[in-house]
C-alpha positions as CSV (number, residue, x, y, z in Angstrom):
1,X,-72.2,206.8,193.4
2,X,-68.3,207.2,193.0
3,X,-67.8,206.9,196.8
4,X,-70.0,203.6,196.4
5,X,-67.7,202.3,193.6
6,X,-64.6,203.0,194.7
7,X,-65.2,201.7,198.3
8,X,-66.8,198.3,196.5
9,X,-63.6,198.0,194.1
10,X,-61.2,198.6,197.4
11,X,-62.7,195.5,199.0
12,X,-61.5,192.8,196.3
13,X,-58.5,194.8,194.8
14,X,-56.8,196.4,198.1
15,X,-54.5,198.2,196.2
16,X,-57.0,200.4,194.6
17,X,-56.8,202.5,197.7
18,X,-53.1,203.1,197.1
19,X,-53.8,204.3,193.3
20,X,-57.1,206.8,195.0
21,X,-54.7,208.4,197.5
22,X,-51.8,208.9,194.3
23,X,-53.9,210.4,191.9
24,X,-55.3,212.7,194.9
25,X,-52.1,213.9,196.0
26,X,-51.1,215.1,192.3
27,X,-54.7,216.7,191.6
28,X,-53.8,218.2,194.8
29,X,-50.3,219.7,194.2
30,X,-51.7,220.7,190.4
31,X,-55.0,222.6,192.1
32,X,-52.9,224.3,194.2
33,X,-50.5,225.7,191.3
34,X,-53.8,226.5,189.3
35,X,-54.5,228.7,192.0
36,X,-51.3,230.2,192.2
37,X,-50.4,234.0,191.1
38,X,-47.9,232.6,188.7
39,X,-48.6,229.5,186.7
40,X,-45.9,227.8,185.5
41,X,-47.1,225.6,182.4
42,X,-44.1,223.1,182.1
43,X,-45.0,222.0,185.5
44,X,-48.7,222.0,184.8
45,X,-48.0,219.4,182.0
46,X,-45.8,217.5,184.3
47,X,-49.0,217.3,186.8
48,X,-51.6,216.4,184.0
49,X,-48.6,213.7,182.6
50,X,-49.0,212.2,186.1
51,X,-52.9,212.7,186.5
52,X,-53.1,210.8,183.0
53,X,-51.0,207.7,184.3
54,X,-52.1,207.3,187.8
55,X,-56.3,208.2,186.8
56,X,-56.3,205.9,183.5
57,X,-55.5,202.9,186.2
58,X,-58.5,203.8,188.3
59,X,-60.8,204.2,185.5
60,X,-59.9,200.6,184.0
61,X,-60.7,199.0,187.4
62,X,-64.0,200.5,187.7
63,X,-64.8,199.5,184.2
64,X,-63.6,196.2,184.8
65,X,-65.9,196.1,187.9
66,X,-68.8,197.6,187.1
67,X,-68.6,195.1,184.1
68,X,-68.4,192.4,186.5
69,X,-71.4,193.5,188.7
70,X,-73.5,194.7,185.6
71,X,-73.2,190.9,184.5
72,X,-74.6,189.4,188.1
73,X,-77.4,192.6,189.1
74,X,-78.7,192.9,185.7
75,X,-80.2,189.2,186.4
76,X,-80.9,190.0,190.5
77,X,-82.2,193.0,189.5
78,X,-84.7,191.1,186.9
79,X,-85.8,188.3,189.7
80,X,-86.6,191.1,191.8
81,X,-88.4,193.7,189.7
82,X,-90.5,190.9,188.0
83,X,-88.5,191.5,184.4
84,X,-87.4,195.0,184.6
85,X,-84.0,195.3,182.7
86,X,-81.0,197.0,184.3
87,X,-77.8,198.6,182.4
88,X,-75.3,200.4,184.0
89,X,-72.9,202.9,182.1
90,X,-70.0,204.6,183.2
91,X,-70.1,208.4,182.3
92,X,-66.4,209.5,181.4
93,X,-67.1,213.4,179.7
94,X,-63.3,211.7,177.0
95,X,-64.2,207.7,177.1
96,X,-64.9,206.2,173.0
97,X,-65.9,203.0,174.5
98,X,-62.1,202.0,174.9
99,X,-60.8,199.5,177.8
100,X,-57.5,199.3,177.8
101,X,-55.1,201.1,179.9
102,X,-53.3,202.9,177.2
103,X,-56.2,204.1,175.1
104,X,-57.7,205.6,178.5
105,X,-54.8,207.2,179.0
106,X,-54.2,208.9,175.5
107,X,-57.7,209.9,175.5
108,X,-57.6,211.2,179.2
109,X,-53.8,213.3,178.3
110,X,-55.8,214.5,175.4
111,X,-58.6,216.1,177.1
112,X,-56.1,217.5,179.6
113,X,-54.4,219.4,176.8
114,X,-57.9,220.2,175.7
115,X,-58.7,221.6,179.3
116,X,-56.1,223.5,180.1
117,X,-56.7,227.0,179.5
118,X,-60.2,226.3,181.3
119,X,-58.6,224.9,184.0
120,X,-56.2,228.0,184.4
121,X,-59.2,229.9,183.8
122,X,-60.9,228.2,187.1
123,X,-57.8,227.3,189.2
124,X,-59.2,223.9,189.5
125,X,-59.0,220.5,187.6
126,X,-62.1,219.8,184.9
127,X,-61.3,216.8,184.3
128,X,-60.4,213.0,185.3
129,X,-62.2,210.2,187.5
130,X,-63.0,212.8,190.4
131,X,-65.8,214.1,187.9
132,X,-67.1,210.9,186.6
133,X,-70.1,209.6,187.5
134,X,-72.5,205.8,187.4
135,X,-75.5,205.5,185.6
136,X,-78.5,203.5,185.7
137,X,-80.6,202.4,183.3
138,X,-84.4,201.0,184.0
139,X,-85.4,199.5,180.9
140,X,-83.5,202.3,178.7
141,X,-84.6,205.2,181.1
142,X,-82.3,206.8,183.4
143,X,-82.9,206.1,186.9
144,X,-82.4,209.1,189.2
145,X,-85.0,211.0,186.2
146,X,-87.5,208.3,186.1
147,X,-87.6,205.7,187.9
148,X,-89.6,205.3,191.9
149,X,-88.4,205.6,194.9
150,X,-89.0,201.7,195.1
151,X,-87.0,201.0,191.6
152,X,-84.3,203.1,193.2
153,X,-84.1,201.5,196.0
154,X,-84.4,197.8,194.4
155,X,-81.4,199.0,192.3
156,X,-79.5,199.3,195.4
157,X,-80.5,196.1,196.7
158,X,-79.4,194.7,193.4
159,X,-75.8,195.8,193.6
160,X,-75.4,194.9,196.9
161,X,-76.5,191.0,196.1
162,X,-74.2,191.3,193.6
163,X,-71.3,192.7,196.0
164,X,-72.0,189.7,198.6
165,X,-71.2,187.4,195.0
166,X,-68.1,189.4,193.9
167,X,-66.5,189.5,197.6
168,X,-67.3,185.8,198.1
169,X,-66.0,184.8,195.2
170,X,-62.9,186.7,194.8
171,X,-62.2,186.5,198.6
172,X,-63.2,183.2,199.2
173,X,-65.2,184.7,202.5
174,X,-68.9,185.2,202.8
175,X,-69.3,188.7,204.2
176,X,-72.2,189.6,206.5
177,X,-75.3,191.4,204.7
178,X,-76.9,194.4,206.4
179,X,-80.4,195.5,205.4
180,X,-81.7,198.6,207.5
181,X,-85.6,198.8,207.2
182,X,-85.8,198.0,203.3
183,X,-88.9,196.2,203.1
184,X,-91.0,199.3,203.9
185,X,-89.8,200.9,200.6
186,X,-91.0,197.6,198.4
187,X,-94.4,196.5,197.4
188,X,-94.9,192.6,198.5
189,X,-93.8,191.1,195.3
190,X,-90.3,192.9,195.4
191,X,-90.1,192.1,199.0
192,X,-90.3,188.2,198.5
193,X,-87.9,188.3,195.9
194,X,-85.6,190.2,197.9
195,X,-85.8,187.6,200.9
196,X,-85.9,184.3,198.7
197,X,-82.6,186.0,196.3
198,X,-80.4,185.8,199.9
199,X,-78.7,182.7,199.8
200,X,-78.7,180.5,203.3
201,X,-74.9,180.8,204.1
202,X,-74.9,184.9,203.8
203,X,-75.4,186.0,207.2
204,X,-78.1,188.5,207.1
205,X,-79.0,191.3,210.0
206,X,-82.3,192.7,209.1
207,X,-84.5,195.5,211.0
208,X,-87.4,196.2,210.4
209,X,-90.3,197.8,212.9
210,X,-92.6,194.6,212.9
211,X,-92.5,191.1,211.2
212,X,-95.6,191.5,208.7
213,X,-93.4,192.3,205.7
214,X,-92.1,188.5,206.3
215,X,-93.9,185.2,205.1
216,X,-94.0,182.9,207.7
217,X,-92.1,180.4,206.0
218,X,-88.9,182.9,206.3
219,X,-89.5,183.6,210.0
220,X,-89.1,179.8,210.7
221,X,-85.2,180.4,210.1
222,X,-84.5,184.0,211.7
223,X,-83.6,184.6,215.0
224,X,-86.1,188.0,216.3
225,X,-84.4,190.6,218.7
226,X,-86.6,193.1,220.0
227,X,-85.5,196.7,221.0
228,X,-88.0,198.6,222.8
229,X,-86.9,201.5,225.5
230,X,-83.6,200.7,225.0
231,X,-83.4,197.1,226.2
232,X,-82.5,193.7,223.9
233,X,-84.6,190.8,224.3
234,X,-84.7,187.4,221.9
């Protein structure tokens, strides 16, 4: 779930990548002094000072975005469930529901202090947006504890609608939709929504191991490769 956040976030903000690999290299450099015969705490401040600075920037853009994607897949994620409602949280273990740059930063220096003799204790940082997670909500329950396989996988369908939206309109590019065999996971009303929630200017690759998921109406405007034994044929 982190890998899928911070790979949507580097898409619209391409400097996000830049913060990732800054904060790594000083959890880095501070792991490898918690693992250390001699631990030098001065230093270890001067890490965690860093940490707090560099991590509090990533955190606020993937509150920002997940804030910006909640918005557009709650209401995909209705259209397609029939009326199921979809929350999203981010799970930060020293977040009070603060936004701002410098609050998440006090709060995340804080819990540093906090976690330091633990993190001695372990040679290894407890503590920042490497051990964050996302989670989802299906009408107030948490997803990866309750919900189906199909609810799981129509959150994920969700998010990526809502991607296609964000990129498009940030970007001013339409990016191209892939959707490997998802129609087999969703019961024929999810499936219609799905298809009829793509908008006509996204280009859309679909596979799928037949054509009797799809309402002819929808097959009027696809083009239909067929792969059998290796060989392509329209």
């Amino acid at each position: 779930r982190r890998e899928w956040l911070d790979r949507a976030i580097s898409q619209i903000y391409p400097a996000y990548d830049e913060r990732l690999s800054k904060y790594d290299k000083i959890r880095i450099q501070k792991n490898n002094l918690l693992k250390s015969d001699y631990i030098d705490e001065t230093l270890l401040r001067v890490y965690n000072e860093q940490m707090a600075i560099a991590g509090s920037n990533i955190i606020f853009l993937r509150l920002k975005y997940l804030k910006e994607i909640e918005k557009i897949a709650r209401e995909k994620h209705k259209i397609i469930s029939e009326n199921e409602v979809l929350k999203i949280k981010y799970d930060c273990s020293f977040l009070n529901g603060e936004e701002d740059i410098e609050s998440i930063s006090r709060h995340f220096s804080n819990a540093l202090e906090e976690k330091m003799s633990e993190e001695i204790r372990r040679g290894q940082s407890c503590v920042g947006p490497q051990r964050d997670d996302i989670l989802f909500y299906i009408n107030e329950n948490e997803a990866t504890k309750f919900a189906s396989q199909g609810q799981q996988r129509t959150i994920v369908l969700a998010l990526k609608l809502s991607e296609l939206e964000i990129i498009t309109e940030k970007t001013g590019e339409n990016p191209i939709l892939l959707l490997d065999d998802v129609l087999a996971e969703l019961d024929d009303i999810r499936q219609n929504f799905l298809l009829k929630s793509i908008k006509p200017d996204v280009q859309t690759i679909i596979t799928s191991v037949d054509t009797l998921h799809f309402e002819e109406e929808f097959l009027l405007d696809v083009k239909i490769y067929k792969i059998e034994n290796g060989a392509i044929s329209s």
